[in-house]
C-alpha positions in Angstrom: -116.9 -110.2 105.9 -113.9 -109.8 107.7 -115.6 -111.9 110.4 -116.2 -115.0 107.9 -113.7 -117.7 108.1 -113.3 -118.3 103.7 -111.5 -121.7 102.3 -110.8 -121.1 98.3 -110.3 -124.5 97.0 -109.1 -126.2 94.0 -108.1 -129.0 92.2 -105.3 -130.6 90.4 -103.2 -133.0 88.9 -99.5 -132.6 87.7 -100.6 -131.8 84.1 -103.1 -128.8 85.9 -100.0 -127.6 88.2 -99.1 -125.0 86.1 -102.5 -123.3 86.0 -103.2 -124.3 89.7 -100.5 -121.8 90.3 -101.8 -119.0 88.0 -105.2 -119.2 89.8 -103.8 -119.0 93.3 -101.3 -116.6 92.3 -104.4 -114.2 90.9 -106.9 -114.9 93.9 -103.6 -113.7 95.9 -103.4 -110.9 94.1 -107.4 -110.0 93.6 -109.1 -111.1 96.7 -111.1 -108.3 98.4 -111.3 -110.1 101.5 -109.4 -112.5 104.1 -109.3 -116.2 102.9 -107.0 -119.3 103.4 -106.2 -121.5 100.0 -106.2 -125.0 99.5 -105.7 -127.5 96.6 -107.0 -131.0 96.3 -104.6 -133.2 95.3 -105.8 -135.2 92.4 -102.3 -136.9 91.0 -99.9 -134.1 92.0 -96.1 -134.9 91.8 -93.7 -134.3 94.4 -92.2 -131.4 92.8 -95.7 -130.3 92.1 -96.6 -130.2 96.0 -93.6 -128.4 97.1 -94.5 -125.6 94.2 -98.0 -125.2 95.8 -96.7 -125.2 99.3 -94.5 -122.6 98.4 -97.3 -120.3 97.3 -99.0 -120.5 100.7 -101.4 -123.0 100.2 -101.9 -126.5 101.9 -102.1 -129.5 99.7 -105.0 -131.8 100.3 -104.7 -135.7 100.1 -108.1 -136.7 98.9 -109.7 -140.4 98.0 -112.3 -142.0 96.3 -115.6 -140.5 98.1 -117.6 -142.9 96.4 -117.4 -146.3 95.3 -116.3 -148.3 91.7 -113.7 -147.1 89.3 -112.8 -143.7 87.7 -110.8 -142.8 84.7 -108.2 -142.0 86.9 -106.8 -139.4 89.6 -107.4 -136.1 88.3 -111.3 -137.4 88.4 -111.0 -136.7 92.5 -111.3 -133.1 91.7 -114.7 -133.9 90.6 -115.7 -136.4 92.9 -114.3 -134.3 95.6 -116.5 -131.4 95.4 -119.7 -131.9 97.1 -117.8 -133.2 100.0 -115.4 -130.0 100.5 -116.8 -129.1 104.1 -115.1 -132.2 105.2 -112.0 -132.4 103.4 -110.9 -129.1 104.3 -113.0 -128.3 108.3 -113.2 -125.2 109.9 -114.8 -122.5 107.9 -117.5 -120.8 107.5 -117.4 -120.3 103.7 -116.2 -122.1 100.9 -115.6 -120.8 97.4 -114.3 -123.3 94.6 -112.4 -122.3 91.8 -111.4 -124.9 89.2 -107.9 -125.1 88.2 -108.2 -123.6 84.6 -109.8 -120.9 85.9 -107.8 -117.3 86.9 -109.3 -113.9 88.9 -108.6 -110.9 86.8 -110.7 -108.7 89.0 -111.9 -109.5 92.8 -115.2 -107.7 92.8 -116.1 -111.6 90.9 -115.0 -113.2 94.5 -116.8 -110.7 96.0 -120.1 -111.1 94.6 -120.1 -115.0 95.3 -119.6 -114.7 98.6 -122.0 -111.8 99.6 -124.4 -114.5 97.7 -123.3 -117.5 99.4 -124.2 -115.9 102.3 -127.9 -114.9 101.9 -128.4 -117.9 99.6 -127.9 -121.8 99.4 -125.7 -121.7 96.8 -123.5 -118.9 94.3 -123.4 -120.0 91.0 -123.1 -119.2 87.3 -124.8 -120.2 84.4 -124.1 -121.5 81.1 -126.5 -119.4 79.7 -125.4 -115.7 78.9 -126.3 -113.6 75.6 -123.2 -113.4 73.5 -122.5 -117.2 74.4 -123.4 -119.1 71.1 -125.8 -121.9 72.1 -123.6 -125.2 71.2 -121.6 -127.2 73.3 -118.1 -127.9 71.7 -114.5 -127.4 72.4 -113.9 -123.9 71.2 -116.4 -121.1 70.0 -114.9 -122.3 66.6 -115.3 -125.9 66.8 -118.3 -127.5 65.4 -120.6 -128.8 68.3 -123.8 -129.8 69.3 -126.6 -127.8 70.2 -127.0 -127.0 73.7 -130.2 -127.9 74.4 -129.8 -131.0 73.2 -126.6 -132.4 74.9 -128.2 -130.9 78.7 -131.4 -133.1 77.0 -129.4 -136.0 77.1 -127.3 -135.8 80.3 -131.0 -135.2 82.1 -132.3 -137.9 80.2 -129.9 -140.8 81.4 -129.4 -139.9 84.9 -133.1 -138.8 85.6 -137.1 -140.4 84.9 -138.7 -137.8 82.2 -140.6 -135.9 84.9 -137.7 -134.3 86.3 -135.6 -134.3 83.2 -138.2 -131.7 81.7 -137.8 -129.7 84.3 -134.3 -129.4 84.6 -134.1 -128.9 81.0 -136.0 -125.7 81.5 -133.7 -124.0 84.1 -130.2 -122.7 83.4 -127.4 -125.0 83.2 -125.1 -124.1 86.0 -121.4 -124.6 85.5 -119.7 -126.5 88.7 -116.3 -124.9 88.0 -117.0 -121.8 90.2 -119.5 -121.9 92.9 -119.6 -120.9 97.1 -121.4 -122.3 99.8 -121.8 -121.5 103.6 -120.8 -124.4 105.6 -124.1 -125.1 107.1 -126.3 -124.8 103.6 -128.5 -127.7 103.0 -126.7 -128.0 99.6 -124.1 -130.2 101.2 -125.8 -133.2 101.9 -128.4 -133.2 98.9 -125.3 -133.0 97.0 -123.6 -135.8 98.3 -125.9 -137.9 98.3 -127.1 -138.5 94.6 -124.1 -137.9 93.5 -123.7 -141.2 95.0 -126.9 -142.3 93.5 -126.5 -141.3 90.5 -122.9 -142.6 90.1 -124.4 -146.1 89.4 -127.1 -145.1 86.7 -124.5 -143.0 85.1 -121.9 -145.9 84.2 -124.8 -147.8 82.8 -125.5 -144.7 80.4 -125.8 -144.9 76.6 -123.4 -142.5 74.5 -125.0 -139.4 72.9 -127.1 -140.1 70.3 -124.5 -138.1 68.1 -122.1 -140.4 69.0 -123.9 -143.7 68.2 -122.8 -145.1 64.6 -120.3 -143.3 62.3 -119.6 -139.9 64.0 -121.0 -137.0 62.2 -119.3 -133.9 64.0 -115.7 -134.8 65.2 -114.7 -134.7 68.6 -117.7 -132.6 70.2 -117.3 -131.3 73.8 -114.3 -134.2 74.2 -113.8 -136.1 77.4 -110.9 -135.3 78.7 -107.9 -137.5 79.1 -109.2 -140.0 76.8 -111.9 -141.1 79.4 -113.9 -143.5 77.9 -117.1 -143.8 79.9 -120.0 -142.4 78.5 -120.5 -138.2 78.8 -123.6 -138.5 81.6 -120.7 -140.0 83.7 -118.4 -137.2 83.5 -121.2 -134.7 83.9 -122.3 -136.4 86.8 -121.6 -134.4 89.9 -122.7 -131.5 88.0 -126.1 -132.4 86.7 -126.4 -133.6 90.6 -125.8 -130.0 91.5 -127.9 -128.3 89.2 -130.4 -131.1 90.7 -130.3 -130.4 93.8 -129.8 -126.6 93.6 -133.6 -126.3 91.6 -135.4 -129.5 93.2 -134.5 -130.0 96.7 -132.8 -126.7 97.9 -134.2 -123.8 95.6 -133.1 -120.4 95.3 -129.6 -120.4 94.2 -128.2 -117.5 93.5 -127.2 -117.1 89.7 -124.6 -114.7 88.9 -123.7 -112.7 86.1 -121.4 -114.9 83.1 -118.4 -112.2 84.1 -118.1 -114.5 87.6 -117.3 -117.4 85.1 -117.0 -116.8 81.4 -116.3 -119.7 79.7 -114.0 -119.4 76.9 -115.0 -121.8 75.0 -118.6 -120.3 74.4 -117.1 -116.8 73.8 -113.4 -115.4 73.4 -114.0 -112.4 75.7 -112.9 -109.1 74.0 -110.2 -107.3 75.4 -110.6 -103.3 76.0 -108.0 -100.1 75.3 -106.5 -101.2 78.9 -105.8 -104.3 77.8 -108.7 -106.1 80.3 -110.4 -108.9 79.1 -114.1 -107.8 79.0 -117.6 -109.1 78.5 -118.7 -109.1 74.4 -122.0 -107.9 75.0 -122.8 -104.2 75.5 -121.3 -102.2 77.8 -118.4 -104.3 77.2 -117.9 -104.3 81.4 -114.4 -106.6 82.6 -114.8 -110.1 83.2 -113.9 -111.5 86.7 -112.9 -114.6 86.7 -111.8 -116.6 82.9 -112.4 -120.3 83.0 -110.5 -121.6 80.1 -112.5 -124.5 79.4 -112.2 -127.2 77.0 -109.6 -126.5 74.1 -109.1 -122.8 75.3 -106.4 -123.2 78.0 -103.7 -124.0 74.9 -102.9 -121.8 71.6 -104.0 -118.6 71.0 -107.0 -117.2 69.9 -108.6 -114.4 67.9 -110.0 -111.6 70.4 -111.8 -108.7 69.0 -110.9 -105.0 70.7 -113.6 -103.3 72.0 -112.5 -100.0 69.9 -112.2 -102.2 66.6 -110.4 -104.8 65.4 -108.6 -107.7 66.9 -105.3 -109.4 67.9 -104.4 -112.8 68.9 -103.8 -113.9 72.6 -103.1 -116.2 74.8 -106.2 -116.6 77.3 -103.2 -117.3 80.2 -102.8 -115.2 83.2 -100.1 -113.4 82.6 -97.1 -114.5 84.8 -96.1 -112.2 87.4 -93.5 -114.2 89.3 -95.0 -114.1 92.4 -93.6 -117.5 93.7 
């Protein structure tokens, strides 16, 4: 491994700076093997570049890799991602991390890149047993059922055919993945994205969301977007896409690579580890506070009974 040249890559804009820096601080401080860390810049501040710069990392200047308009800036971390190879040249390996995302133990980074190697793609699914099978903000907001919102995304961006089969794979989640440079997955990827981009402005909104709304605010765009959900899913159906009907065999890790907060609180054990809520109870290795999780604090139940209430932050160490 220590052979491979690895790029870890993120994302962010000045309201993400703050976790951008907990993420790169905890890769620094988890990473079982050589790398070199960069973040896209998708709206950072000036202040907000020099804080990054400080931590060792080099700030990317990104634009619009594909044409019309997008909600705004911070969208380049998502337009951005199939196209990593080229914004940052010159390895062998890269490994994406979104922003709201943190290591808490290294043997996660590990696992994606022995995968990555032997494999198109390193992924992990939205699918895991303790996750409760709705799509919504929280695991205690009301939401839709999961089946049925990846039925719809399918269903406006692809003919029926292809749709139905997609629907019967696991959903993988874009926020953590790894790729070797020279895996086909590149250039499937980019391209219907870019395909895809077109349909997906021309989408209908959720059938939940047609008429009066019946469940408030489920699975929310964020920062008041107000295209319609296939658009902001786009890249990420594209990958799943791709990963099942062009490429094949991705590899699909375990949930503890990237638990979602938002389907499951993760349980925290007598050392204080956030760990998996499913039996053995094993530590997760990389939190992805997605949705309505990376504010407040939330209810955790303790492995030996009971629960307390945290924060589902890294906790600062003052590295920088």
């Amino acid at each position: 491994m220590n052979t491979i040249r690895i790029a870890v890559v993120t994302g962010a804009d000045s309201d993400m700076c703050s976790f951008a820096l907990d993420l790169i601080q905890s890769v620094r401080a988890h990473a079982p093997f050589p790398f070199h860390m960069f973040c896209l810049d998708g709206g950072l501040g000036e202040q907000d570049k020099i804080a990054i710069g400080r931590s060792g990392t080099s700030v990317i200047p990104v634009g619009w890799d594909y044409p019309g308009t997008f909600p705004g800036e911070w969208f380049k971390a998502l337009t951005a991602r199939p196209h990593i190879p080229r914004h940052v040249p010159g390895f062998d390996l890269y490994l994406w991390l979104d922003a709201d995302c943190w290591v808490q133990d290294g043997s996660a980074l590990q696992q994606l890149a022995d995968a990555a190697l032997k494999c198109p793609l390193a992924a992990v699914s939205s699918v895991h047993r303790a996750y409760r099978q709705f799509v919504a903000p929280s695991p205690t907001a009301r939401g839709i059922p999961t089946a049925r919102f990846h039925s719809y995304l399918f269903s406006q961006l692809f003919e029926s055919q292809i749709a139905a089969s997609l629907l019967q794979r696991p959903y993988l989640n874009a926020g953590v993945f790894a790729a070797r440079t020279e895996s086909p997955l590149w250039s499937a990827w980019q391209k219907l994205v870019g395909l895809l981009y077109p349909r997906a402005r021309k989408a209908l909104p959720p059938p939940w969301e047609r008429g009066p709304p019946k469940i408030p605010n489920p699975e929310r765009i964020w920062k008041g977007a107000t295209q319609p959900r296939a658009f902001f899913h786009t890249e990420e159906v594209a990958l799943n896409a791709v990963s099942y009907l062009h490429v094949g065999n991705p590899a699909i890790l375990d949930a503890r690579c990237n638990w979602l907060c938002s389907q499951a609180i993760p349980m925290i054990d007598r050392q204080g580890m956030f760990v998996d809520t499913a039996w053995p109870h094993a530590p997760v290795g990389i939190l992805h506070m997605t949705a309505d999780t990376k504010q407040g604090s939330w209810n955790a139940r303790l492995v030996d009974g009971g629960s307390m209430t945290v924060n589902l932050r890294r906790p600062s160490s003052g590295e920088f």
